[in-house]
N, C-alpha and C positions, 0 to 999 in steps of 0.2 A: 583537406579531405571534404569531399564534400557527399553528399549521398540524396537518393530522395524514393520515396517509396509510394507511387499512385495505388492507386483502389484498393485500399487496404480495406480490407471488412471481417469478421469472422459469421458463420452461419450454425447454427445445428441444427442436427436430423437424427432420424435412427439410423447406426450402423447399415444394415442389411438393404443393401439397393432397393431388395423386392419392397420394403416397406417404409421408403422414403418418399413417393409420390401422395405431395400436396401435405407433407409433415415438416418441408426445411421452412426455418424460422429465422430471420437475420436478427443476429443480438447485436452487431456492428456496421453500421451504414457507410458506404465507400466511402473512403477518406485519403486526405495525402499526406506524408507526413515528410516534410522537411528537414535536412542537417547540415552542418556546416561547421568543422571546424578548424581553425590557423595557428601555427604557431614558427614565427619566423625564428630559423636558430636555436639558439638557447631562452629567446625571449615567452612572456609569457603566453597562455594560452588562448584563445577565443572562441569561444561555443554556441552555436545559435542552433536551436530547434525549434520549429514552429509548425504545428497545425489548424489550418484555417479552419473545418468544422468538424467535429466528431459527435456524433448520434449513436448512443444507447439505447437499445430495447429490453426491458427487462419484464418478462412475465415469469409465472408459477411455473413452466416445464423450464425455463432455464435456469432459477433458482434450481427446482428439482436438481435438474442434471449438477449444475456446480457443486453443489453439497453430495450427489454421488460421489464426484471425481476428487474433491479434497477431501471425502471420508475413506477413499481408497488410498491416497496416498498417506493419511497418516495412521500409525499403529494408536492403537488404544492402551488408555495406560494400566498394567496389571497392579491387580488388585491384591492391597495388603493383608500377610498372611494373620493368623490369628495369634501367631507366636509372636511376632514383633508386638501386638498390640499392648500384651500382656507385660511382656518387659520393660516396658518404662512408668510402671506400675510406683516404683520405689521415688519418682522423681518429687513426689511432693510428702516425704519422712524427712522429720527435722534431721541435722546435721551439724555437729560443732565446728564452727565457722574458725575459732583459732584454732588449728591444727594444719585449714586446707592451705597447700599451698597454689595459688591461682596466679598465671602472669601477670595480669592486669593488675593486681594489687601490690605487684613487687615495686619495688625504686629501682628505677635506673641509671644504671654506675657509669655508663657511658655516655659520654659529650655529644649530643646530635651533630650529625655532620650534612654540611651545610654544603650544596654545590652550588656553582656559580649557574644563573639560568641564561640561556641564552635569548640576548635581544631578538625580539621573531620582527622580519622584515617583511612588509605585502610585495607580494613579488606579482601580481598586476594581472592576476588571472581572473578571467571573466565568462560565466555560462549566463547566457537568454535563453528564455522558454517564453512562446509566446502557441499557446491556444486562445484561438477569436472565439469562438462559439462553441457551446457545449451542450447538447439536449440529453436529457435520460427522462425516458417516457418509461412509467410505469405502467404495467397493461395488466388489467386481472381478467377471468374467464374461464372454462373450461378446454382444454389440451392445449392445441394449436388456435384455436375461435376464440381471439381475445380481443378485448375494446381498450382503449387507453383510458385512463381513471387519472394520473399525476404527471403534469409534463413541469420539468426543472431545468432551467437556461439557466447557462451560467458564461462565464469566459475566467481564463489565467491568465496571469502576465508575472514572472518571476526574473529575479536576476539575484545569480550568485558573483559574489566577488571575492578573491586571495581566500579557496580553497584549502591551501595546503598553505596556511600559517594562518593568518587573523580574518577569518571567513565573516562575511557579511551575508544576510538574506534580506532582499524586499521580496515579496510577494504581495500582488492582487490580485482577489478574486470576487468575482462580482457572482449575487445568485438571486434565482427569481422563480417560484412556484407558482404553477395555477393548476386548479381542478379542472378537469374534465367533466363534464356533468351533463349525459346526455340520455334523456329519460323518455323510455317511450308510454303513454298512456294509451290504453283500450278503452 
């Protein structure tokens, strides 16, 4: 099977048409993203995906927005009542200890029982991941009027082997920051 996916990018903006002119923001620069994978018969499998460049834009309104949208989707956690608090009150009154009976302190009467394990065999499966270039440019500023302040290159290169029995991982990743530092004097 093989697949491939050109101009992949994602953008945001406000909802409302009317007030989307000169507010769309690209958080994701066109990209391709590569797939491929074989597996002849009953043999193992073969996985290749690769993206040659992927470009992050990250400023304050797309923070903003993200932490909207994952603080809507998760609920907040309620808050404990004052009855529970009060009942575990008793947990630190002494207690005469020979009397308790506690599992963990019993003997056990029973013979562990022992299963045979079974020999695990790599059965030859193989996933490639390969991203060349990776930019995430940090921009600070006010709304949409932002300047870059943090650009981070980086590239991946990963390979899984015999997922489903004695999994192996390489991964490299290589990374490189610079400032931005462009200052205007009066």
């Amino acid at each position: 099977m093989t697949a491939a996916i050109k101009d992949l990018q994602v953008r945001a903006c406000p909802f409302l048409p009317v007030k989307r002119k000169d507010k769309i923001t690209t958080v994701l620069q066109p990209c391709d993203l590569f797939y491929q994978a074989t597996q002849i018969g009953t043999g193992p499998q073969a996985i290749d995906i690769s993206v040659k460049s992927l470009t992050l834009k990250v400023s304050p309104v797309i923070i903003n927005t993200m932490i909207t949208i994952t603080s809507a989707l998760y609920t907040t956690k309620e808050t404990i009542p004052e009855e529970n608090v009060s009942s575990i009150s008793h947990l630190w009154e002494k207690k005469d200890t020979k009397n308790l009976k506690m599992w963990f302190l019993e003997e056990s009467n029973e013979t562990e029982k022992t299963s045979p394990t079974a020999e695990l065999v790599p059965k030859g499966e193989m996933m490639k991941m390969n991203i060349d270039s990776i930019f995430i440019v940090l921009e600070a500023g006010i709304g949409h009027r932002t300047v870059p302040m943090l650009l981070a290159k980086s590239s991946f290169s990963g390979e899984c082997k015999n997922w489903s029995t004695l999994i192996n991982l390489h991964c490299q990743i290589e990374l490189e920051v610079s400032i931005c530092s462009i200052f205007q004097f009066s």
